[in-house]
C-alpha positions as CSV (number, residue, x, y, z in Angstrom):
1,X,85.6,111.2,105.6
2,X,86.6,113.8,108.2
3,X,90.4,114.2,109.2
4,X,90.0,117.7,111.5
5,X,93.4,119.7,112.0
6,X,91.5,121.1,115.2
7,X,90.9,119.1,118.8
8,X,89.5,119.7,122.1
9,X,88.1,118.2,125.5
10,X,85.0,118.9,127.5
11,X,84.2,117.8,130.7
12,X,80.7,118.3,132.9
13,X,79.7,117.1,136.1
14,X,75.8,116.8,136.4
15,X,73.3,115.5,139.2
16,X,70.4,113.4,137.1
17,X,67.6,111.9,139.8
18,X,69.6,111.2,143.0
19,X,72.8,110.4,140.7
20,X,76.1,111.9,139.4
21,X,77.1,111.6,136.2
22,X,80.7,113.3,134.7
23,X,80.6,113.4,130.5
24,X,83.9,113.9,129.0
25,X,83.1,114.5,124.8
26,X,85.6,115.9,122.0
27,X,85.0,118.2,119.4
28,X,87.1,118.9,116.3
29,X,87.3,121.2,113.6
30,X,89.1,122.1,110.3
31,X,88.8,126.1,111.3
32,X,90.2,126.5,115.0
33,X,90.6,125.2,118.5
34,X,87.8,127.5,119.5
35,X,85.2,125.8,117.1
36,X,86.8,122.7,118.1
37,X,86.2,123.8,122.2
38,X,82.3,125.0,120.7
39,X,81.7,121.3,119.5
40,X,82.8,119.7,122.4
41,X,80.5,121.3,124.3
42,X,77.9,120.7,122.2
43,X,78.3,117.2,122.1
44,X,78.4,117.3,126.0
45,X,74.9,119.0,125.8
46,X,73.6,116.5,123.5
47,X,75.0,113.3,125.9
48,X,73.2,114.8,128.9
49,X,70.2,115.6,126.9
50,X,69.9,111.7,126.1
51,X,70.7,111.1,130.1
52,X,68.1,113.6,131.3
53,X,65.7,112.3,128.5
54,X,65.8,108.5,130.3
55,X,68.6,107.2,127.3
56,X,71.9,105.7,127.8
57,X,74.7,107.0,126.7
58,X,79.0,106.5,127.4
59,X,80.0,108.6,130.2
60,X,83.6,108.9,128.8
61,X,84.3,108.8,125.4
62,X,87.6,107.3,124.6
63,X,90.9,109.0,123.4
64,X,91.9,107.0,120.3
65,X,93.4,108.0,117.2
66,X,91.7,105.0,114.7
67,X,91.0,102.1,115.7
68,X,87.4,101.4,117.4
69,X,86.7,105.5,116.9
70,X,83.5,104.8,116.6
71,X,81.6,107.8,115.4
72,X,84.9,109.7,115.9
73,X,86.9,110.9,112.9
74,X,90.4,109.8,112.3
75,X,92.5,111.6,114.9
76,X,96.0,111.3,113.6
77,X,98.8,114.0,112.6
78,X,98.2,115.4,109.3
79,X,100.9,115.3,106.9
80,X,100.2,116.2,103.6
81,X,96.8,117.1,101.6
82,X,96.0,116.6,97.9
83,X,92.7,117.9,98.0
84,X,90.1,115.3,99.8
85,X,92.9,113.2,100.3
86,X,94.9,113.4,103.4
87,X,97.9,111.6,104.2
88,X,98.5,111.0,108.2
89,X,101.0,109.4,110.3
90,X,99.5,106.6,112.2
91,X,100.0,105.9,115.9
92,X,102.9,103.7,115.0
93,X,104.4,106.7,113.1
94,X,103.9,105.2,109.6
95,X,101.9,107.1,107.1
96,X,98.9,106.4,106.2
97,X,96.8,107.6,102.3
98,X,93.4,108.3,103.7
99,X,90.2,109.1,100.4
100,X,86.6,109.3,100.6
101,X,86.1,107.9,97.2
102,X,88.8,105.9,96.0
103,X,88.8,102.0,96.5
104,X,91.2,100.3,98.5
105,X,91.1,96.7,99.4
106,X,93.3,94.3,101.8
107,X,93.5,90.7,101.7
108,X,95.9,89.2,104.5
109,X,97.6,85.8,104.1
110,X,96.8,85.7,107.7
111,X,98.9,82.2,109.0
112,X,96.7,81.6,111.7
113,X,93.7,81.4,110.1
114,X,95.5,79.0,107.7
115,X,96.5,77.3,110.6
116,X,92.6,76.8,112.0
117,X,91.8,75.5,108.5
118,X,94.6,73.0,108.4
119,X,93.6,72.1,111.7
120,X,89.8,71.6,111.1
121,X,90.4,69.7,107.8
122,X,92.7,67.3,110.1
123,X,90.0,66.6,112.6
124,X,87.7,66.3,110.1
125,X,89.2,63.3,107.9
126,X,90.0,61.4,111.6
127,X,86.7,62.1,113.1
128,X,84.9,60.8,109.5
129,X,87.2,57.3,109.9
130,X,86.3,57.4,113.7
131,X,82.4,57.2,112.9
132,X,83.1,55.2,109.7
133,X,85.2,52.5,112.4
134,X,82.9,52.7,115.2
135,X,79.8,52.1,112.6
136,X,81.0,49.0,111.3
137,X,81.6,47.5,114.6
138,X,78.6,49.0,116.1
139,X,80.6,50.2,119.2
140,X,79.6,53.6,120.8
141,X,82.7,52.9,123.2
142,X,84.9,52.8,120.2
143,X,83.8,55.9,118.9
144,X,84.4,58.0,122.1
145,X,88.2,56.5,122.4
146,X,88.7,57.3,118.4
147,X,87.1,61.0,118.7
148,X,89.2,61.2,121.8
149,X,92.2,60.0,119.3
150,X,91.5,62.4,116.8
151,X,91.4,65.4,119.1
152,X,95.0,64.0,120.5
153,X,96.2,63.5,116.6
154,X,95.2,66.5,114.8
155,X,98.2,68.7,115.7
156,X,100.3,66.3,113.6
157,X,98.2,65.7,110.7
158,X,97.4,69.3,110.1
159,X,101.3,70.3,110.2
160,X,101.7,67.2,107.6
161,X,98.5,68.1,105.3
162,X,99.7,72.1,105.5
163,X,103.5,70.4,104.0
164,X,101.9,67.6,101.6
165,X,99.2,69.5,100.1
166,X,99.5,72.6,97.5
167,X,98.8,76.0,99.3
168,X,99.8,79.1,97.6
169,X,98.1,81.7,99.3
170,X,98.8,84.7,96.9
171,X,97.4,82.2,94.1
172,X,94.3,81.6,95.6
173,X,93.6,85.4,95.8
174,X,94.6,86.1,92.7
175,X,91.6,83.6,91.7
176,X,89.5,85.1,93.7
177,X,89.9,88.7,92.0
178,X,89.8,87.3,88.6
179,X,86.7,85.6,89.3
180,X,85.1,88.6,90.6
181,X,86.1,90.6,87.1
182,X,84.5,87.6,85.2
183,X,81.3,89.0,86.6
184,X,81.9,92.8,86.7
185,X,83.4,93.6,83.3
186,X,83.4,97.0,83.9
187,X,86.0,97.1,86.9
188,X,89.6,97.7,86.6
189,X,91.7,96.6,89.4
190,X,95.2,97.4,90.3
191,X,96.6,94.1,92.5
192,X,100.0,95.2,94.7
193,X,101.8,92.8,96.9
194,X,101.9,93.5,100.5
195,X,104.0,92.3,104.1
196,X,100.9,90.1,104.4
197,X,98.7,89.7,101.6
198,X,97.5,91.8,98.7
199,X,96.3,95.3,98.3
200,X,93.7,96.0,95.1
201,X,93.2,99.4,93.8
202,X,89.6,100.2,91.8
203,X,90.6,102.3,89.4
204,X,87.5,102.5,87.4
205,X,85.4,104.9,89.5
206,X,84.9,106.4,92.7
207,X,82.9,104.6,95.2
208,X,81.4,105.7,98.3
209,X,82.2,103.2,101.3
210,X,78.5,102.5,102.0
211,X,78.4,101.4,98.3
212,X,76.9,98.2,98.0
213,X,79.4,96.7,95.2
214,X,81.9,97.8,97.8
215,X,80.7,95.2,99.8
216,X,80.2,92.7,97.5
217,X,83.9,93.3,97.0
218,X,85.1,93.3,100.1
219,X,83.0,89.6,100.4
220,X,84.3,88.6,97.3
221,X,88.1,89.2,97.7
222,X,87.9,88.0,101.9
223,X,89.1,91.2,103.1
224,X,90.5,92.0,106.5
225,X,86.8,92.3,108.4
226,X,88.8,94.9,110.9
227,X,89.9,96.8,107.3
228,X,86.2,96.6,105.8
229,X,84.6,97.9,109.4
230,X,87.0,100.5,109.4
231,X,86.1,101.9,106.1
232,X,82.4,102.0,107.0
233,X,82.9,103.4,110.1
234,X,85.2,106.0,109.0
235,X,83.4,106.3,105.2
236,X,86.9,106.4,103.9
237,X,89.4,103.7,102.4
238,X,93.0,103.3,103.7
239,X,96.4,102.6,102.7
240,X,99.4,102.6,104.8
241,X,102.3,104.1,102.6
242,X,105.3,103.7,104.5
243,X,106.6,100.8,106.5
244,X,106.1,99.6,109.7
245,X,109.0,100.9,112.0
246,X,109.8,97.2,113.7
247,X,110.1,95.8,110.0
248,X,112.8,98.1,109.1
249,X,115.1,98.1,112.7
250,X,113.7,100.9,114.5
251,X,112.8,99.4,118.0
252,X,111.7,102.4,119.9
253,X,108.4,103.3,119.5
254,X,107.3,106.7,118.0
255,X,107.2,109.6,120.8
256,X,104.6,110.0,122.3
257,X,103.8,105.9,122.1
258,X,100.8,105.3,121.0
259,X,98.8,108.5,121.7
260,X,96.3,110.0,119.7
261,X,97.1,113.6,118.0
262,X,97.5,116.5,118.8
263,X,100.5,115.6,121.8
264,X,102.1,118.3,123.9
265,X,104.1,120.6,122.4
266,X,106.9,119.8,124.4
267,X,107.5,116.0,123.1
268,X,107.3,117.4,119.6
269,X,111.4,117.6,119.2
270,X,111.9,114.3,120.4
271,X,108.8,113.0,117.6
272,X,110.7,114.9,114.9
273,X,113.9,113.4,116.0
274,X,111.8,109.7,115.7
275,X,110.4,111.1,112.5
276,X,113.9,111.4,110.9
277,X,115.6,108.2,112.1
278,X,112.2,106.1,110.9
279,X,112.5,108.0,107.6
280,X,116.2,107.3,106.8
281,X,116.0,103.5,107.8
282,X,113.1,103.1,105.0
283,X,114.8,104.8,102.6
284,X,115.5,101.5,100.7
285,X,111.8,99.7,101.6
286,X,108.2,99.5,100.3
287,X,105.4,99.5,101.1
288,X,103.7,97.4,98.8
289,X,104.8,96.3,95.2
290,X,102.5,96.7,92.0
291,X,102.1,92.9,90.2
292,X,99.5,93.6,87.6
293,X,96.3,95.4,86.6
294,X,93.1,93.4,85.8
295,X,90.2,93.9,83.7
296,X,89.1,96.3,81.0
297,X,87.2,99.3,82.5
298,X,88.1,102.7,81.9
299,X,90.6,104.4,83.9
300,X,88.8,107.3,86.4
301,X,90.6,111.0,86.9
302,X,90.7,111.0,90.5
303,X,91.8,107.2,90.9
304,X,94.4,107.9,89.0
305,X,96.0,110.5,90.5
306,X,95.7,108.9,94.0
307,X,97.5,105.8,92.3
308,X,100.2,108.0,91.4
309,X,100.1,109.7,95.2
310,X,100.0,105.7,96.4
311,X,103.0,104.8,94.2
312,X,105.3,107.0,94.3
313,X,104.5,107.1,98.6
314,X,104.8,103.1,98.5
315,X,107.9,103.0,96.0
316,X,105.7,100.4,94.5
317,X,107.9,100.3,91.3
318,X,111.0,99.4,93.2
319,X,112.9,96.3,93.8
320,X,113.2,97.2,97.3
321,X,112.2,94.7,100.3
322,X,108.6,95.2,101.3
323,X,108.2,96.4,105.1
């Protein structure tokens, strides 16, 4: 996991066999913005060494501070530091727990894929007494009009099975992770409700993200895939601490909107003043809220003292509305 404190821009116009090529690379750096400038460059060298040597390679690498940084480390304000792990403030301006080692997992109650299911079971039962009609009266005709039925029906069954029939998403999960500790014995999991699903804590041992029990996890529990491609592309784990702004009134977005750190120096009075209104409306929200720990595995060191960091961050002990 790399968080730098340092960023900076290069840019290099270049003529490669009749054509023009401009490479724009960043470098970072926990030291200074000079070594930061240094890596930039040297990244630049290293894209027009793969153009000159016949490779391909992005012209213009993207400004982003997260999400899709491929091969570029979390770019986001740093907040606080407890050793290796680094709390940030996301480009929505809510913070975010970011460890190397520690094992976080999210499971989202995500409503539209529960809606696709209800909607392919629904077709499914139609289309099986379409082919089940159509074969005993030996009409092809008649199973083109049913199928054409079926598509037309579906909407209405699904919103009737998804009423009729026992769904409890946070139970099903639940089953999920205790199934999963049948066959690890060794694992201790911490289980907090979130907004939209669950969030499990190992609590164990320390993994590395390219771990292969961490996948079998994340397969296990059916994790967020954008969640488990983050962790592998940033080799860290993630938790956001604080709530999302829109769920606790504040409608404006955090100043600058959207852009990846470090900002000019001249919005960064109207970010603190964002930063203060945000923190007083989730005064009286959490994050997440802690429902049980699982299994009989030792407790580690380090997990523990990033549960504690998690906790107290996520007021997951409180009564307090999640957000």
């Amino acid at each position: 996991m790399l968080v730098p404190r340092y960023w900076a821009e290069h840019r290099e116009q270049f003529s490669h066999r009749g054509k023009r090529y401009t490479l724009r690379r960043f470098g970072w750096s926990d030291e200074s913005e000079e070594k930061a400038k240094e890596h930039a460059i040297a990244r630049v060298r290293e894209a027009r060494e793969i153009i000159t040597g016949g490779g391909e390679t992005h012209r213009n690498e993207p400004k982003v501070p997260y999400n899709g940084a491929d091969g570029v480390p979390i770019r986001e304000e740093i907040v606080e530091t407890h050793g290796d792990v680094v709390i940030t403030r996301n480009s929505y301006g809510a913070l975010c727990l970011n460890t190397p080692d520690v094992l976080f997992a999210d499971i989202d109650f995500d409503s539209r894929s529960s809606s696709i299911r209800w909607h392919a079971a629904a077709f499914a039962l139609l289309e099986t007494a379409a082919v089940l009609l159509s074969y005993r009266h030996h009409s092809l005709g008649m199973l083109l009009l049913l199928t054409l039925a079926a598509f037309a029906l579906t909407p209405g069954l699904a919103v009737t099975l998804a009423k009729v029939l026992p769904h409890d998403p946070q139970k099903n999960a639940m089953k999920r992770i205790r199934l999963f500790l049948e066959s690890h014995p060794d694992w201790r999991l911490r289980v907090y409700r979130t907004p939209a699903g669950l969030r499990v804590l190992a609590m164990h041992r320390t993994f590395s993200s390219e771990d292969p029990q961490v996948d079998e996890l994340f397969h296990a529990l059916g994790c967020d895939p954008m969640y488990v491609y983050m962790c592998r592309n940033q080799r860290c784990f993630r938790a956001r601490l604080t709530p999302k702004p829109w769920r606790v009134g504040i409608k404006r977005h955090v100043v600058p909107r959207r852009r990846a750190w470090p900002v000019d120096p001249a919005v960064l009075p109207a970010r603190a003043e964002w930063v203060r209104e945000y923190e007083n409306a989730s005064r009286f929200h959490a994050a997440c809220r802690f429902i049980e720990e699982l299994g009989e595995g030792r407790i580690d060191s380090k997990a523990e003292t990033v549960r504690r960091i998690h906790d107290d961050a996520c007021r997951a002990a409180s009564d307090f509305p999640l957000a």
